[in-house]
Backbone as CSV, one residue per row, in Angstrom:
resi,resn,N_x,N_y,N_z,CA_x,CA_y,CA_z,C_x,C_y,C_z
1,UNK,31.638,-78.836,93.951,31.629,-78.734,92.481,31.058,-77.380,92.068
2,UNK,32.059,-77.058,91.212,31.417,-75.468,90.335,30.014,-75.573,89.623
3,UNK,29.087,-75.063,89.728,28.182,-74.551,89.027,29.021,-73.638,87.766
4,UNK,27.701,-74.411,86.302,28.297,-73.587,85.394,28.395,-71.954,85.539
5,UNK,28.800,-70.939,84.480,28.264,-69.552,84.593,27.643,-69.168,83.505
6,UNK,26.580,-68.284,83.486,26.630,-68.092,81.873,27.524,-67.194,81.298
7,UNK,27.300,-67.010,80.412,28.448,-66.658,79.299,28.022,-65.302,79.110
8,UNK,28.652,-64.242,78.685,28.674,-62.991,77.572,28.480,-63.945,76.363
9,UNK,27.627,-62.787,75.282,27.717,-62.880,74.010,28.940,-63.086,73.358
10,UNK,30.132,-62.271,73.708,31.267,-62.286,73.421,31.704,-63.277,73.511
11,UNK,32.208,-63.959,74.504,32.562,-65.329,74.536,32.136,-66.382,74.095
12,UNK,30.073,-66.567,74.048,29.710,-67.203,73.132,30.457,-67.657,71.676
13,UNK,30.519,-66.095,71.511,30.963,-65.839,70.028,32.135,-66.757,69.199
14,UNK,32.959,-66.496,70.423,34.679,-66.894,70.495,34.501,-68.360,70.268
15,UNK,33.497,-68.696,71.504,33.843,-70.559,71.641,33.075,-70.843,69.750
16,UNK,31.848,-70.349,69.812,31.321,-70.619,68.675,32.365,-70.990,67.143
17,UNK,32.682,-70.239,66.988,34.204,-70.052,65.568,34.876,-71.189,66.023
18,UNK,35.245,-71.186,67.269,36.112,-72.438,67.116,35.717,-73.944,66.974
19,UNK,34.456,-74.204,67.708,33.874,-74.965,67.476,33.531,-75.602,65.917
20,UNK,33.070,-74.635,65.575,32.479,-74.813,64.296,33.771,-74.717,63.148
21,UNK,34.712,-74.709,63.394,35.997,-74.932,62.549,36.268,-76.398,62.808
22,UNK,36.498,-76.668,63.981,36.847,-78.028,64.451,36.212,-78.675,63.719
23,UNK,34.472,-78.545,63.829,33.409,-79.148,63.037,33.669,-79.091,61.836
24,UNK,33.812,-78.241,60.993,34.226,-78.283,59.594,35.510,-79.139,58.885
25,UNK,36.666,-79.285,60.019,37.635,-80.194,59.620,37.528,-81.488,59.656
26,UNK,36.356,-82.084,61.410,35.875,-82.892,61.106,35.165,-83.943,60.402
27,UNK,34.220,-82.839,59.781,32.902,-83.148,59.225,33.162,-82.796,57.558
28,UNK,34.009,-82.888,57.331,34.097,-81.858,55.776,33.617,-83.088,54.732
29,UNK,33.398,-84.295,54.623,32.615,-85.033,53.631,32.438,-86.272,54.466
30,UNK,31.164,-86.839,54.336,30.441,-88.049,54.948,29.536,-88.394,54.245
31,UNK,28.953,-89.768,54.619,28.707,-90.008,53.685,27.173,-91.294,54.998
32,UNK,25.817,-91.045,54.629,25.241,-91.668,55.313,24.551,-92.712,54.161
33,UNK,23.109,-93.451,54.720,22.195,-94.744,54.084,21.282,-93.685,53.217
34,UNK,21.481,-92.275,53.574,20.202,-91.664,52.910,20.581,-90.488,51.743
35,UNK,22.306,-89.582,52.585,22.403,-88.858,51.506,23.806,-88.965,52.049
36,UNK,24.401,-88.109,50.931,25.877,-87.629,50.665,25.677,-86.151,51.193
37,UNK,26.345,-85.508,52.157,26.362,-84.833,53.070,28.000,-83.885,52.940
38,UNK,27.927,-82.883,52.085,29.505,-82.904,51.613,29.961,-81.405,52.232
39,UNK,30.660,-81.059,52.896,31.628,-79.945,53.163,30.131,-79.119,54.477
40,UNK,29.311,-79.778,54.607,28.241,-78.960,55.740,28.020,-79.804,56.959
41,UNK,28.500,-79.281,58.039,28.272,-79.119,59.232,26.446,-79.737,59.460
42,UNK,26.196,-80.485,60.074,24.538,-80.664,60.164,24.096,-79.883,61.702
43,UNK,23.256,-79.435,61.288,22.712,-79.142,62.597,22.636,-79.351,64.120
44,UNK,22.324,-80.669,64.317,22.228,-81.478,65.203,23.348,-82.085,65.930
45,UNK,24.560,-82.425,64.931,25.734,-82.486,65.514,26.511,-81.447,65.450
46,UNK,26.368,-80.334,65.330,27.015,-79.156,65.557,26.290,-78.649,66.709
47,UNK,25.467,-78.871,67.175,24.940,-77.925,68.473,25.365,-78.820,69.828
48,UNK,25.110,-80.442,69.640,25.767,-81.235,70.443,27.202,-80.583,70.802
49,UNK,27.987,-80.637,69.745,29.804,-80.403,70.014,29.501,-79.281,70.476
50,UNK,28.508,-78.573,70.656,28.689,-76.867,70.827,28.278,-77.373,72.313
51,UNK,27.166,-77.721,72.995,27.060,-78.154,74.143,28.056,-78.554,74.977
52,UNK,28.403,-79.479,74.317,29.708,-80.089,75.284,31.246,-79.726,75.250
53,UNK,31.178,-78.433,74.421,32.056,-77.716,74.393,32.300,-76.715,75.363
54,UNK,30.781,-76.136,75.764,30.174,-75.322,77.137,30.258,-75.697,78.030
55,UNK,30.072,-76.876,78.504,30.459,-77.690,79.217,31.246,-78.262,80.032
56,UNK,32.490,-78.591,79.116,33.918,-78.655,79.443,34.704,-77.513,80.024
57,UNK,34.167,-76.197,79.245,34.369,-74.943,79.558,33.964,-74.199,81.241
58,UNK,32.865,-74.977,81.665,32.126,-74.388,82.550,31.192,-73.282,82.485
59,UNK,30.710,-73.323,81.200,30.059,-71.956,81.039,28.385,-73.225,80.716
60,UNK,26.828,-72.152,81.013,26.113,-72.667,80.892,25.178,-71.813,79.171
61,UNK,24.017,-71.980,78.731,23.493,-71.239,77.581,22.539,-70.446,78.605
62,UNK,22.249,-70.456,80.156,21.538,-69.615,80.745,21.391,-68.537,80.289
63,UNK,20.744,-67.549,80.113,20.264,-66.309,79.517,20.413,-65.846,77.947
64,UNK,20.731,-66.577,77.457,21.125,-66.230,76.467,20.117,-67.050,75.160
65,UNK,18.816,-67.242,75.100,18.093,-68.577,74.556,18.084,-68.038,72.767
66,UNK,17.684,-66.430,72.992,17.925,-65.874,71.591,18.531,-66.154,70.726
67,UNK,19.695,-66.076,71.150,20.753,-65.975,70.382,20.826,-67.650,69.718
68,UNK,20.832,-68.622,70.608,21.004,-70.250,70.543,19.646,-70.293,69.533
69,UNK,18.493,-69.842,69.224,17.608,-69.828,68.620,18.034,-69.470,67.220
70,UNK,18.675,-68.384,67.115,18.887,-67.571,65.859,20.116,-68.499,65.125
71,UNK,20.839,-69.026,65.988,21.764,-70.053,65.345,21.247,-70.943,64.794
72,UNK,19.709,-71.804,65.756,19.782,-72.835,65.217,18.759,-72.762,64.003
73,UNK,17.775,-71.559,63.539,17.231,-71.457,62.202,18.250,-70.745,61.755
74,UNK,19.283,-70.493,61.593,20.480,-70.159,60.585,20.926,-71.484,59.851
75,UNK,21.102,-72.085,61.095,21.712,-73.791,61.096,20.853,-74.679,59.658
76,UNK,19.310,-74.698,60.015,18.518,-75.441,59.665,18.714,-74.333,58.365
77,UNK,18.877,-73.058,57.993,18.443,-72.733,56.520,19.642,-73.247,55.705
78,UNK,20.317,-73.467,56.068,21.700,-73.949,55.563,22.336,-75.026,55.310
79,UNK,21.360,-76.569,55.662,21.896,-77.138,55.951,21.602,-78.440,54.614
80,UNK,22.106,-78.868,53.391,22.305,-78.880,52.261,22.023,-80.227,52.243
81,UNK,20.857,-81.310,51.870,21.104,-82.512,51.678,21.812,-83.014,49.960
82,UNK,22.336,-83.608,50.063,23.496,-83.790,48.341,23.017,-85.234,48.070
83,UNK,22.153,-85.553,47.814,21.681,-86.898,46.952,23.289,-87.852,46.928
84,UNK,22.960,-89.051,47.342,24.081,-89.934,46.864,23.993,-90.269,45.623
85,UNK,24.746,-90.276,44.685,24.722,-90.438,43.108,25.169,-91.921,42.964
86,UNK,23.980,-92.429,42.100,24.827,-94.171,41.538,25.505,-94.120,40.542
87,UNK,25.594,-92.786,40.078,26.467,-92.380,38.788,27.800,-92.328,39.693
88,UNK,28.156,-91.883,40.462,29.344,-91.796,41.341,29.923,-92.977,42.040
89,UNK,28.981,-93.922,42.466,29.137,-94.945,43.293,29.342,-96.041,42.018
90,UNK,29.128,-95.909,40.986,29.621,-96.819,39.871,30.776,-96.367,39.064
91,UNK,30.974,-94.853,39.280,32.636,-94.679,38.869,33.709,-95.200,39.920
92,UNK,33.114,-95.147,41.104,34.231,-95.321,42.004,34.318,-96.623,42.070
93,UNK,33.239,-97.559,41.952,33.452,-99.555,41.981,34.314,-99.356,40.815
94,UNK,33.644,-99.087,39.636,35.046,-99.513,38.512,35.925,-99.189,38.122
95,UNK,35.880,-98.193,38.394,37.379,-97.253,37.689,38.107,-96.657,38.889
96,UNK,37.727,-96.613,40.186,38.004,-96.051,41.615,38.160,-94.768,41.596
97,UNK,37.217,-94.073,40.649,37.356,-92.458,40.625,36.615,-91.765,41.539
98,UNK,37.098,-90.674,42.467,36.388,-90.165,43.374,36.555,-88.905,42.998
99,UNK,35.157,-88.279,42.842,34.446,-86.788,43.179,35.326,-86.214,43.908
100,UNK,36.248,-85.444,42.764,36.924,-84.084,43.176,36.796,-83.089,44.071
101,UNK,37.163,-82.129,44.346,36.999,-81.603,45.573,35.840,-80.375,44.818
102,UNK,36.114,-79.980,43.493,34.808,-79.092,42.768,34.144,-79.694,42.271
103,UNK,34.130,-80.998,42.006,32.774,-81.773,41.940,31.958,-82.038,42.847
104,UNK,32.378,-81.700,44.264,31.570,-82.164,45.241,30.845,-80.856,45.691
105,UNK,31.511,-79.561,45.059,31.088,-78.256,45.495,30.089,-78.013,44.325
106,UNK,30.102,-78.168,43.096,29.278,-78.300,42.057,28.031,-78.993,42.329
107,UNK,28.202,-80.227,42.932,27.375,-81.364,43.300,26.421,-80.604,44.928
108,UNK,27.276,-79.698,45.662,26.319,-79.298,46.675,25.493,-77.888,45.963
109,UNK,26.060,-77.293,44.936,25.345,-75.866,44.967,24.379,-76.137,43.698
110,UNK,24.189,-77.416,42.774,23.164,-77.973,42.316,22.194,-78.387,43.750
111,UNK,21.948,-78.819,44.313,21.244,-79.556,45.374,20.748,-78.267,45.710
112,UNK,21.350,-77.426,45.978,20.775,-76.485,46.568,20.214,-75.132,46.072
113,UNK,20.610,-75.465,44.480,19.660,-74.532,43.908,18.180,-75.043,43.730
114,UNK,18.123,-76.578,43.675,16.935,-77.478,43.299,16.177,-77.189,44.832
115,UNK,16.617,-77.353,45.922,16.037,-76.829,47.274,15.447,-75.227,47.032
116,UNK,16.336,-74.102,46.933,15.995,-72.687,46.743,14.818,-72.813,46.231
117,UNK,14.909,-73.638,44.454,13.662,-73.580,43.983,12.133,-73.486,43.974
118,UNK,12.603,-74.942,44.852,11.822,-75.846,45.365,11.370,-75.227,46.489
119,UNK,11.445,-74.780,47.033,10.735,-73.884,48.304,9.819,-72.631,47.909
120,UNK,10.104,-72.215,46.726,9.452,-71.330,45.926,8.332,-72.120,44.799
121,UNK,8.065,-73.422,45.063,7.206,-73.991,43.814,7.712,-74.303,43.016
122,UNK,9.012,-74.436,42.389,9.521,-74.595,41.248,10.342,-76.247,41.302
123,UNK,9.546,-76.850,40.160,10.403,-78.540,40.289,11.476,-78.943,39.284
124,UNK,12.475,-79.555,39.846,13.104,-80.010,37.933,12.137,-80.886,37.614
125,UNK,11.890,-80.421,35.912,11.088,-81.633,35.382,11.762,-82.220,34.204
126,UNK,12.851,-81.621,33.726,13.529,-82.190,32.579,14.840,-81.421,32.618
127,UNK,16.001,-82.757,31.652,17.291,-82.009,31.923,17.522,-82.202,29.984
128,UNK,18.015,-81.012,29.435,18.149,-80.798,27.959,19.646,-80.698,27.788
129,UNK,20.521,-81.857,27.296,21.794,-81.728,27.086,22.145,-81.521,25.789
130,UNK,21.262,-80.979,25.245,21.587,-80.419,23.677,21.114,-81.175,22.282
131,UNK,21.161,-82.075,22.575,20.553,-83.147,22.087,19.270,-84.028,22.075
132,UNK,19.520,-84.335,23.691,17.798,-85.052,24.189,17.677,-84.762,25.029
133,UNK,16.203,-84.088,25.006,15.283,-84.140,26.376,14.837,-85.099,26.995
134,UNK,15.332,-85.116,28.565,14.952,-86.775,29.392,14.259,-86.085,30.810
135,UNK,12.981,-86.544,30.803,12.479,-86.106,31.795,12.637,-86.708,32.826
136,UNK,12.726,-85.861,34.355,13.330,-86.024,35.675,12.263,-85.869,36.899
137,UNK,12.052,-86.272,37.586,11.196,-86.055,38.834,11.357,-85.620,39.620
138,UNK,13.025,-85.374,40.237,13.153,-84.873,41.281,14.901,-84.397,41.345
139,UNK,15.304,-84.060,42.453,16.704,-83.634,42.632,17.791,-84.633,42.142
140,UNK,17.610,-85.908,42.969,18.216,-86.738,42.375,18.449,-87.273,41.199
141,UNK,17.409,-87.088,40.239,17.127,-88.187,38.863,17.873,-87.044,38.219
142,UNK,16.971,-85.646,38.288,18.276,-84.741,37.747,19.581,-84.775,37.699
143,UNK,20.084,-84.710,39.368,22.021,-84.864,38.815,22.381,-86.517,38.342
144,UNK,21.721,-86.951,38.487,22.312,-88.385,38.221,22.350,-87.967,36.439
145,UNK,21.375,-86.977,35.719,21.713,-87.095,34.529,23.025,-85.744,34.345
146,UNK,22.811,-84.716,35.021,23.884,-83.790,35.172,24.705,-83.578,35.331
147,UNK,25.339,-85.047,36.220,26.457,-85.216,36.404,27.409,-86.196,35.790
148,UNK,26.651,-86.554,34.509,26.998,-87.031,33.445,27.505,-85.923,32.092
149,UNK,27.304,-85.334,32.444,27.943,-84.321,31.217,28.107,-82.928,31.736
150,UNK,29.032,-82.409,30.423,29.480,-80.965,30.717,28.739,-80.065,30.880
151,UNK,27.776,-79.793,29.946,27.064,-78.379,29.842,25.718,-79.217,29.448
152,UNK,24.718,-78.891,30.301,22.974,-79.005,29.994,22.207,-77.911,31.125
153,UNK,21.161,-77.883,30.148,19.845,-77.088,30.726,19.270,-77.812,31.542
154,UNK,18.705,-77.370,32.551,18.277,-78.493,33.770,16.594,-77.466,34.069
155,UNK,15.059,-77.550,33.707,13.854,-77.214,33.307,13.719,-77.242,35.120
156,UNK,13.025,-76.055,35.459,11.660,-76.014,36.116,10.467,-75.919,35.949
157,UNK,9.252,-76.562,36.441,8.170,-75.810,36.553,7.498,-75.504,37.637
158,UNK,6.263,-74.672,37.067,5.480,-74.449,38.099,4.142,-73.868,37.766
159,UNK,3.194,-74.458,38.079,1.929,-74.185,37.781,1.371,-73.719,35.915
160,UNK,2.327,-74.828,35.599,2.506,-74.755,33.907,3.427,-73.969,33.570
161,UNK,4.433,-72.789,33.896,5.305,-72.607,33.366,6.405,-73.071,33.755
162,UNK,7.167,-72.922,32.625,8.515,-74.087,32.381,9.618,-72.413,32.585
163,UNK,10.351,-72.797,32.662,12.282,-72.057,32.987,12.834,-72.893,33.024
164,UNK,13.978,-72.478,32.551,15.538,-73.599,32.409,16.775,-72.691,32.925
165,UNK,17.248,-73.483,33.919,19.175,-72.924,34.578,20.085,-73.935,33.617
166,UNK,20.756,-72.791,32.704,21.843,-73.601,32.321,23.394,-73.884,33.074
167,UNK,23.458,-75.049,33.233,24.709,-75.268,34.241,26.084,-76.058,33.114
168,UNK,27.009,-75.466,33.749,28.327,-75.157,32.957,29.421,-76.091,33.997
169,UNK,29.877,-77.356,34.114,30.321,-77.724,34.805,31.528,-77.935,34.748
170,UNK,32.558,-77.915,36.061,34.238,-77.815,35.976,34.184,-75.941,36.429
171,UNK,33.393,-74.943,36.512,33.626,-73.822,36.742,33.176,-73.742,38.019
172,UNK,32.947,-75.018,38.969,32.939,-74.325,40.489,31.760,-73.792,40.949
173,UNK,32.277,-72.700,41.566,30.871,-71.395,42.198,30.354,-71.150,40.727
174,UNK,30.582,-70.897,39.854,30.384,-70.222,38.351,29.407,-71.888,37.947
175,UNK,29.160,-72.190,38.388,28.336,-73.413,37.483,26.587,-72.929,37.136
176,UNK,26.719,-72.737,38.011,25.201,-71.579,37.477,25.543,-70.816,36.743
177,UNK,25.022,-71.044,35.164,25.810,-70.221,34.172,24.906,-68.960,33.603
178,UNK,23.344,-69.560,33.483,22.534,-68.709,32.822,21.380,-68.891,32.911
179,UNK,20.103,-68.390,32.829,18.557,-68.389,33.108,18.076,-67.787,32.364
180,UNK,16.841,-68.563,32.026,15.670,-67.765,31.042,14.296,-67.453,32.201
181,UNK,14.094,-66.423,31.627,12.828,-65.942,32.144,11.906,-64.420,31.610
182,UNK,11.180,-64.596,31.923,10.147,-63.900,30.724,10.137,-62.686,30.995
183,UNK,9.847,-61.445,30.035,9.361,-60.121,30.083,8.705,-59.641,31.468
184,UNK,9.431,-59.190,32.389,8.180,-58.355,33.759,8.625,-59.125,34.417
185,UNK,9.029,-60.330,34.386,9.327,-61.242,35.542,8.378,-61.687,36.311
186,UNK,6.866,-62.330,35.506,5.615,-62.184,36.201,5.398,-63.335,36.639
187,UNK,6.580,-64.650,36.517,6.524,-65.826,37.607,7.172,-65.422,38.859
188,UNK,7.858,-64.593,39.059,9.319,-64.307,39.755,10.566,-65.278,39.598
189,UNK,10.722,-65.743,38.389,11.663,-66.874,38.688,13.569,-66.498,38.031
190,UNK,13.122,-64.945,37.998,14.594,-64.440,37.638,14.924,-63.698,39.190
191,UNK,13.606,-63.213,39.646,14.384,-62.912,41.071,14.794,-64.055,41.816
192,UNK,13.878,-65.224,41.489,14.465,-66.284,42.477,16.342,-66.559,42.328
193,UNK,16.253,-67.011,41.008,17.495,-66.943,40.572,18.727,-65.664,41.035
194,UNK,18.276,-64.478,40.841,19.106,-63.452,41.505,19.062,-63.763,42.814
195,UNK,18.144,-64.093,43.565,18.984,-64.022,45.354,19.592,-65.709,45.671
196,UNK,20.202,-66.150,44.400,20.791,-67.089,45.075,22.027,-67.075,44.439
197,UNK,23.106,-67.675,45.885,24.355,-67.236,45.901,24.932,-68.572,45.763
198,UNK,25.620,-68.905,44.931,26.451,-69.832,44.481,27.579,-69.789,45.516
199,UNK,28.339,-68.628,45.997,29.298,-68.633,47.169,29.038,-68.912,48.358
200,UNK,27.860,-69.042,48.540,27.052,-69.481,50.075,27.576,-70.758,50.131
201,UNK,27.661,-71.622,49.437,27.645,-72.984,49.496,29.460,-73.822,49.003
202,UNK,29.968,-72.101,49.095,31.397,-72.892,49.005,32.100,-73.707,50.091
């Protein structure tokens, strides 16, 4: 019996793309007991298929640990939990309507602006649909009200100051529509907002 070999980077590279396409056709919406998991690859079962993809191949990850490292905190910064919505799970019992293919992309790059935030200190605490303010606790309670209507302000805070992302929904990547934030930028919460990419999460 052959002993594996290790691999070039190069070839890494190669098997990698393909893998992770396979994975993406596979994996492109699921649905678990804890979250809704939509168009992202998870970590854990993407490095498995990547294993036994090496495998089959005859190639081993011998020398190469860097690189398998740098994937897998790429992996983990990326990897998007999407709240299961009972707002969704009660359109679909009664009316059998299912979350569009930009509702579900809307629905991941909310989640993951509330994560961005949220890693920076910043919480939703209220969502303002023009009308009434209804205060929210967390990611979930938020879209469950957000994903009830077209256009609302969705509040952060943090250490007493408040900011609001206004989100514009049916426009996709463009749903992050607009941000307030103060003179000097002396929370940082307009740079936060500038380094986040709505296309990351298409």
């Amino acid at each position: 019996m052959s002993h594996p070999r290790p691999l070039t980077v190069d070839e890494f590279a190669l098997i990698l793309i393909e893998r992770f396409q396979k994975d993406l056709k596979a994996q492109d919406a699921y649905v678990d007991e804890h979250a809704r998991k939509l168009g992202r690859v998870t970590l854990e079962s993407f490095m498995a298929n990547m294993a036994a993809e090496l495998h089959g191949r005859g190639f081993s990850l011998e020398g190469i640990p860097p690189l398998v490292d740098a994937i897998q905190a790429a992996g983990k910064a990326h990897t998007i939990l999407v709240p299961s919505l009972d707002h969704d799970a009660m359109m679909r019992e009664k009316f059998g309507h299912e979350v569009s293919a930009n509702g579900r992309l809307e629905r991941r790059i909310v989640a993951a602006l509330c994560a961005h935030l949220g890693a920076l200190g910043w919480s939703p605490f209220i969502v303002d649909d023009g009308d009434r303010k209804t205060p929210v606790h967390d990611t979930k309670s938020a879209m469950e009200l957000l994903f009830n209507l077209d256009d609302a302000w969705l509040g952060f805070n943090k250490d007493g100051r408040e900011h609001y992302v206004r989100l514009v929904f049916g426009n996709g990547v463009g749903v992050v529509s607009d941000w307030t934030f103060t003179s000097g930028d002396v929370d940082g919460f307009n740079a936060a907002l500038d380094s986040f990419e709505s296309s990351e999460f298409a």
